[in-house]
C-alpha positions as a LaTeX table, in Angstrom:
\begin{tabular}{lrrr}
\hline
Residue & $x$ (\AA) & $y$ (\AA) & $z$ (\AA) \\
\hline
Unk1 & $-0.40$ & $-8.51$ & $-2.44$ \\
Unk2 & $-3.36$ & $-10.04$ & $-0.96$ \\
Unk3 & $-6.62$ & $-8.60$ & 0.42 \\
Unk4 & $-5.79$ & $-10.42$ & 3.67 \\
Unk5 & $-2.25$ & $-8.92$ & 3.96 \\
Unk6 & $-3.64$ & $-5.87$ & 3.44 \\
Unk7 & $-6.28$ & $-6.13$ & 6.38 \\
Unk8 & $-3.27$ & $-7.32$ & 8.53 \\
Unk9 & $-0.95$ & $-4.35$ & 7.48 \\
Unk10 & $-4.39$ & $-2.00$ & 8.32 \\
Unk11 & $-4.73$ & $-4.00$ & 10.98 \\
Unk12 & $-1.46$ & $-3.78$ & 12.68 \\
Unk13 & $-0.51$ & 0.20 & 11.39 \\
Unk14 & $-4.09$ & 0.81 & 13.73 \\
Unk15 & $-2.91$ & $-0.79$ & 16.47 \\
Unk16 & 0.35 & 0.47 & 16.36 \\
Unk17 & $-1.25$ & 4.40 & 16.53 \\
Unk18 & $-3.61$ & 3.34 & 19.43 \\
Unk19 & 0.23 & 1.79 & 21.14 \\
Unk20 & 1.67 & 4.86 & 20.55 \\
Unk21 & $-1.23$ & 7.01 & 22.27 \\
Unk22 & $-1.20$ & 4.78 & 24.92 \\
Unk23 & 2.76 & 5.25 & 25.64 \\
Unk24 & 1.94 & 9.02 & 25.00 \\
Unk25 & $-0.84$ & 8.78 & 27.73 \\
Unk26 & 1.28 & 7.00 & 30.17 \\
Unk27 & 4.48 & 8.89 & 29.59 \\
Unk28 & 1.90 & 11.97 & 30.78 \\
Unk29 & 0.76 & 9.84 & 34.13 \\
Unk30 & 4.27 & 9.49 & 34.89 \\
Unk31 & 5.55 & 12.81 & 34.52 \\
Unk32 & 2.24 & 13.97 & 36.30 \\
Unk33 & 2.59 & 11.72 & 39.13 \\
Unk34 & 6.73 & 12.62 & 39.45 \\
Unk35 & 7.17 & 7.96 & 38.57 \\
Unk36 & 10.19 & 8.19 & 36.35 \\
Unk37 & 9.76 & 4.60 & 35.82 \\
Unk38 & 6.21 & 4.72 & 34.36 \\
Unk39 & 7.34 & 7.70 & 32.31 \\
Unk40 & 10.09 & 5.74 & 30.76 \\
Unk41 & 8.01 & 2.52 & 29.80 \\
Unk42 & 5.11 & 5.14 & 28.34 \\
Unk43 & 8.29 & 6.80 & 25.90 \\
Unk44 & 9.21 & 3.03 & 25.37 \\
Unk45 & 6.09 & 2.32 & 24.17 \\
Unk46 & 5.09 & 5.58 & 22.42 \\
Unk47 & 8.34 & 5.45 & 20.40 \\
Unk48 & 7.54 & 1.68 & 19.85 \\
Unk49 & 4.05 & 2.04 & 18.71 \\
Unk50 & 5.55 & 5.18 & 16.19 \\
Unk51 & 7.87 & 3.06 & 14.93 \\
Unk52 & 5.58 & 0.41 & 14.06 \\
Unk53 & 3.23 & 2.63 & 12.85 \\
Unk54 & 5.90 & 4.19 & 10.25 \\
Unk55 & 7.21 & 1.13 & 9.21 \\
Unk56 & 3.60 & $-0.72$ & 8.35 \\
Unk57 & 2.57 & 2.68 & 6.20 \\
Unk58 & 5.62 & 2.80 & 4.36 \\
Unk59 & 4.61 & $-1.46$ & 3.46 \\
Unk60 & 1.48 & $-0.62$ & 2.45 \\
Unk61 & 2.54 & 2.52 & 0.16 \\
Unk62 & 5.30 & 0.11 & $-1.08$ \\
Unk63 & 3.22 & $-2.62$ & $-2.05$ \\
Unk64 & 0.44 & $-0.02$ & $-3.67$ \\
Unk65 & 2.95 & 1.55 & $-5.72$ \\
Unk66 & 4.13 & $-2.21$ & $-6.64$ \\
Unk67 & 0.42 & $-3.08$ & $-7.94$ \\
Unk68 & 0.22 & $-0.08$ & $-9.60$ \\
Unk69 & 3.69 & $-0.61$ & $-11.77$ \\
Unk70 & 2.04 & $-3.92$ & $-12.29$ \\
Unk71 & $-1.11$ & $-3.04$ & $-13.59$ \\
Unk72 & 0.27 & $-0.15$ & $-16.02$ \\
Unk73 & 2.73 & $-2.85$ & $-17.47$ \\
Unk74 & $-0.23$ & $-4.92$ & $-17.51$ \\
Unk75 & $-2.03$ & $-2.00$ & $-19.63$ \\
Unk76 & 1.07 & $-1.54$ & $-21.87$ \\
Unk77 & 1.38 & $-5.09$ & $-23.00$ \\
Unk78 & $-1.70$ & $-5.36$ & $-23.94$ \\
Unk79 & $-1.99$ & $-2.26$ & $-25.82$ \\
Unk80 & 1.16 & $-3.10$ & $-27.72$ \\
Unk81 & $-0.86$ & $-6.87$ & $-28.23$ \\
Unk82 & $-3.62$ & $-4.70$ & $-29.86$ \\
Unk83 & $-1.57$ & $-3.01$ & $-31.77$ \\
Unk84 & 0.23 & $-5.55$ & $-33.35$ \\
Unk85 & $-3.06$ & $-7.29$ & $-33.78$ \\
Unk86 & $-4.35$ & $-3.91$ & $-35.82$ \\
Unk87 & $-1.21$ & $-4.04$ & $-37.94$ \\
Unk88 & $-0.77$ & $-7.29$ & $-38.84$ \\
Unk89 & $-4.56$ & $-7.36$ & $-39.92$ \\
Unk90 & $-3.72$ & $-4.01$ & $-41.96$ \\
Unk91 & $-0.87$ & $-6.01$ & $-43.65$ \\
Unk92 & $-2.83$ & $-8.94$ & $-44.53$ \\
Unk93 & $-5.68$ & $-6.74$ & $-46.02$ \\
Unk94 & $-7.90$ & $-7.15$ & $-44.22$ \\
Unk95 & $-9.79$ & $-4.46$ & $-41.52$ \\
Unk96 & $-8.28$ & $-3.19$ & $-38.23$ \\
Unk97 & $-10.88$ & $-4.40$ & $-36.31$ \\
Unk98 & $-13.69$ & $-6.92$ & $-36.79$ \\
Unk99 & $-16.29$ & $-4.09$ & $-36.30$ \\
Unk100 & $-15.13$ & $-1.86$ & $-39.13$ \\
Unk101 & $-15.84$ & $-4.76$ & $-41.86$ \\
Unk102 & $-18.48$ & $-3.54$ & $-44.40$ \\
Unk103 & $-19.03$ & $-6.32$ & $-46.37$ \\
\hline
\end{tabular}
């Protein structure tokens, strides 16, 4: 995933929570003022802005825990490369890594 997707999943999951106080705060001005209809569209949007809001953060943890797996199998290959390196120099004789040669 890309630094810009990121910014727009930040982006978006930020705007969603402002959404959702927003609905909150006019679902409180319409059951302050007695307007059933303005109390309706604030839950509308309050439930809307949560559900945005729940969906983006689960993304983003998603695609963390995606670059994550990818990095450790990243880390595991290339130990196993090193390894094999380190053996087949053992077989051949010669030293397990260029450093330890004491000629």
């Amino acid at each position: 995933m890309s630094n810009i997707q990121d910014t727009a999943h930040a982006t978006i999951a930020t705007a969603a929570s402002k959404g959702t106080a927003a609905g909150a705060g006019l679902g409180i001005l319409g059951w302050l003022t007695s307007d059933s209809i303005v109390g309706l569209i604030g839950l509308i949007v309050a439930v809307g802005g949560l559900a945005v809001n729940i969906a983006f953060r689960w993304l983003d943890r998603r695609d963390r825990r995606a670059r994550e797996d990818a990095r450790d199998a990243r880390e595991v290959e290339l130990h196993a490369l090193r390894v094999r390196e380190i053996e087949t120099r053992l077989a051949a004789g010669g030293a397990a890594t260029a450093g330890d040669s004491h000629e």
